[in-house]
N, C-alpha and C positions, 0 to 999 in steps of 0.2 A: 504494500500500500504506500504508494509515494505519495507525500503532500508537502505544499506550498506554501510557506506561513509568509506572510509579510505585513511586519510591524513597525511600530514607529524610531523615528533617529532621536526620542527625548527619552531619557532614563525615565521620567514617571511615566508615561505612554505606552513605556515597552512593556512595566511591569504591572502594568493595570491589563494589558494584555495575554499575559499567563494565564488567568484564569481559564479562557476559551484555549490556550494553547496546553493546557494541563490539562483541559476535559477530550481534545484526542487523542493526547499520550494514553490517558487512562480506558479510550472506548474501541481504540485501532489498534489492538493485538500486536500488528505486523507492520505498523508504522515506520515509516523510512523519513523524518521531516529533514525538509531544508529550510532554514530560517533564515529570513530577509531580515536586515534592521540597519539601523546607519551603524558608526563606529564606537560610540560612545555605549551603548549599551551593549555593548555583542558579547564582551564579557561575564551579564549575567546568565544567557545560555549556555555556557561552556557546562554545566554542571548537569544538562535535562537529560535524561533518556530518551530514546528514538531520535535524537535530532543528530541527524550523519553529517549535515553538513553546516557551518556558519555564512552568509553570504554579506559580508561588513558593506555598504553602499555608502560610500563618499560622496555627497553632493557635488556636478560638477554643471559646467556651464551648458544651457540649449539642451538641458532635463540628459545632459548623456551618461547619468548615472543610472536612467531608466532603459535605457537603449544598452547597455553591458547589462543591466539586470536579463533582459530580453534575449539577448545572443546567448546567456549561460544556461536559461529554461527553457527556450524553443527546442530542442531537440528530446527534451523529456514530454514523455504520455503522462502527466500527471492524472491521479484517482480524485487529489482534494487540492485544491487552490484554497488557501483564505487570504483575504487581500481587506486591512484595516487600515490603505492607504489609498484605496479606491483610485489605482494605478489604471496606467490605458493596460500595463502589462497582464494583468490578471486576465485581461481578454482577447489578448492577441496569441495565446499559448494554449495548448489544447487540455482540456479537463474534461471527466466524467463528472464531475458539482463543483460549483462555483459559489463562493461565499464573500460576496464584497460590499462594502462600506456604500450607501447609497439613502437615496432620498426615502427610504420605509422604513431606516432608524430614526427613533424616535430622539432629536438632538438635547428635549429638554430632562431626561433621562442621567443619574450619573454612569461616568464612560462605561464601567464596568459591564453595567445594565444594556449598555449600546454595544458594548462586544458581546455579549451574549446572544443579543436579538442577531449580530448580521448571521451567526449559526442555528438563530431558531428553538433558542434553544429558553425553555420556561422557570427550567432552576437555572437560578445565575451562579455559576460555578466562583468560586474567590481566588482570587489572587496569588498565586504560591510560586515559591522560589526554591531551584534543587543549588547542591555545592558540590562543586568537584573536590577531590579529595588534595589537590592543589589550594582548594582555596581557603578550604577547611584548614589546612595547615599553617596558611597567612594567619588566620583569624589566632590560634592556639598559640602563635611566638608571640602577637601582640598582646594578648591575654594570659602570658603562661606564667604571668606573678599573680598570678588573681584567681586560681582555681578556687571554685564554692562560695566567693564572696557574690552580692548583690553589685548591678553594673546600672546606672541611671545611663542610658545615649542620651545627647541630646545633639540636635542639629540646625546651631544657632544663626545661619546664614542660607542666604539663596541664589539664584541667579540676576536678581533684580532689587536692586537697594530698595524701591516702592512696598515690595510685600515681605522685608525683613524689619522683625521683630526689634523693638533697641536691646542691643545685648545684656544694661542695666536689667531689662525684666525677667532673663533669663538668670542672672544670676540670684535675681530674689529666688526665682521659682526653684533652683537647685538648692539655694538655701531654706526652704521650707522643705523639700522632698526630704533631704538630706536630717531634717532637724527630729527630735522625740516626736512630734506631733503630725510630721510627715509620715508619707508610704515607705519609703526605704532608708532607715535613720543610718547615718553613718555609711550608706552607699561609696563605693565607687564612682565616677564620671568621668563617662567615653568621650570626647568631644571628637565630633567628625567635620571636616568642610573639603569643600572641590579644591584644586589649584586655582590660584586669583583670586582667593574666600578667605585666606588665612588670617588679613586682622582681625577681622572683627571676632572670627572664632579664639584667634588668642589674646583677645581682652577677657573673654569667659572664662577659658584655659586657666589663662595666672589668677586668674579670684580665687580658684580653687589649692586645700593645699597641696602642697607635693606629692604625698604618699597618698592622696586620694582621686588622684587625677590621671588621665590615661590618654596620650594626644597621637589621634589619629590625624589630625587634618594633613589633608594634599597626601595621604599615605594609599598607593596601593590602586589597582585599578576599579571599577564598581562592584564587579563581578569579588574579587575578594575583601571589599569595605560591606559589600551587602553580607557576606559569610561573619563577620565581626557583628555587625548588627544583630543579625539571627542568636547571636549566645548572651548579649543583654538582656533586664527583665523589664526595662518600660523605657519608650522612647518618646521626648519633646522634640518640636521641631518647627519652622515655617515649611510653608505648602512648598513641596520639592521632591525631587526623583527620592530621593532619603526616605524622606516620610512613607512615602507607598514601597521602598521595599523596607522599612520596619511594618509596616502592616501584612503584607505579602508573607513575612517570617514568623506571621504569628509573635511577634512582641507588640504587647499592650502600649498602643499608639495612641499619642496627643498631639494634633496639627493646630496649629495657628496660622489665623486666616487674615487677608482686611482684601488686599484689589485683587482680588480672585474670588473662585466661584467654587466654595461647599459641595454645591449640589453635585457639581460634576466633577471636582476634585478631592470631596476629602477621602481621610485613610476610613480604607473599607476592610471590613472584619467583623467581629463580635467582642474583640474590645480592643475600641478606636471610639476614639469621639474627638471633636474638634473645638475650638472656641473663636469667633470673629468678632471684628470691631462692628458698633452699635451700625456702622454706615456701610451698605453693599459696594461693591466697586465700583459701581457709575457715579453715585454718591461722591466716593472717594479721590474719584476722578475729573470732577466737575469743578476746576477752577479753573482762572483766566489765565494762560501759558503755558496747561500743561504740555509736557510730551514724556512720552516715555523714555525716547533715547537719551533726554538732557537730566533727567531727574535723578536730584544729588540727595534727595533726605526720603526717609521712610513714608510712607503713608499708615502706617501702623498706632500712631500714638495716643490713639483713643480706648484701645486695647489695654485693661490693666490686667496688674497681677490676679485680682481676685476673681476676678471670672474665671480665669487660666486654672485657679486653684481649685475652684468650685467645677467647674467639669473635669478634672481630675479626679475628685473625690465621686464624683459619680460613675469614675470610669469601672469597666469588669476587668479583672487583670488575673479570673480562672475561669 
């Protein structure tokens, strides 16, 4: 059974995509996939079963990343195409069912929900993440002064200054997690951030003291920073590829939100929950000069500690 997966080039896109690509690992026996995604995420499939092939797509000029996608699959009879990039590719290449991204997803749906429908499928399968035994091994040196102890992750930065968090409120929230009256007293804390991310994540970093702090940032590539997550017991974080592969690994996820969208982004599971500023993103975005590319300060600051706190204490964490 040969299939065709093609997913998205954003770390949170690709892993809100597992779900559906976990439900035909688990239903096609004799599964052969080849998985399409850009290059940034290609490391967190290294670890799936049935997928024989990785196909890393570099975006290149006049779509010729679509065009080498094309020349590598036209000569395979594929059984399953799923295409959650609604590619001209998925239909220029020959398939027995075809599964593509199109105008009968329902858009106001969250994603997970809309990769479910383009298979048709009525239970919405979640989110999950496998580890190669490479990656597994990353995760174990970086943690291997920590065996049994409690690990708070949090993942204090994003790709866009607009929906990051000020790092002062992440340090209250570690110091309440962390305190008698907190969920995990005297925890450890993982901090993770991307390359490019490292200040503001080692303003958090140093609040913390020495022997209780554990710095991942800019370490490793997703595929073995998401195996390190998987062995924490609760993750904080803004809305970011992070956040959804702490939900995907089954660790008790907390997203923070303000100019993004909940409905179709937060961390999905059975325990996840999220908190956002009182103002939706249009809201938030609704002043004279905005732009995205120029914007130098958070849109977050309406966001306090205590709400943060208080769906935290509501969160399930068995």
């Amino acid at each position: 059974m040969k299939i065709l997966f093609i997913t998205s080039t954003r770390i949170g896109d690709a892993v809100i995509s597992t779900g559906v690509l976990n439900h035909l690992i688990q239903t096609h026996e004799n599964a052969q996939i080849t998985l399409v995604c850009g290059p940034l995420p290609a490391s967190l499939f290294e670890g799936f079963p049935k997928i024989v092939k990785i196909i890393s797509l570099k975006k290149q000029k006049r779509h010729g990343h679509w065009i080498d996608l094309w020349k590598q699959t036209v000569g395979t009879n594929w059984d399953i195409v799923v295409d959650l990039r609604d590619s001209a590719v998925s239909r220029l290449i020959r398939a027995n069912k075809r599964y593509v991204l199109g105008p009968h997803i329902d858009k106001s749906r969250h994603k997970v929900e809309q990769a479910a429908q383009i298979l048709g499928l009525s239970d919405i399968p979640s989110p999950t993440l496998y580890f190669s035994d490479e990656q597994n091994n990353f995760a174990s040196k970086i943690l291997k002064n920590h065996k049994g102890e409690k690990i708070i992750a949090v993942g204090p930065t994003s790709n866009w200054i607009g929906k990051t968090w000020e790092p002062e409120k992440f340090i209250e929230i570690i110091k309440w997690l962390r305190s008698e009256e907190g969920m995990y007293p005297d925890a450890l804390v993982a901090i993770f951030a991307a390359p490019g991310e490292e200040a503001q994540a080692l303003s958090v970093f140093e609040s913390l003291p020495e022997d209780k702090r554990i710095n991942v940032i800019a370490k490793g590539n997703p595929g073995e920073v998401a195996a390190v997550i998987s062995k924490c017991d609760f993750y904080l974080g803004n809305d970011s590829g992070l956040m959804h592969i702490a939900a995907a690994s089954n660790v008790p996820t907390i997203g923070v939100f303000g100019p993004s969208y909940p409905h179709l982004y937060a961390p999905w599971g059975n325990h996840t929950g999220y908190a956002r500023t009182p103002e939706t993103f249009d809201e938030l975005i609704n002043f004279e000069g905005y732009s995205a590319k120029t914007l130098e300060h958070t849109l977050m600051k309406t966001l306090n500690v205590e709400s943060v706190i208080q769906t935290i204490k509501t969160l399930k964490t068995t």
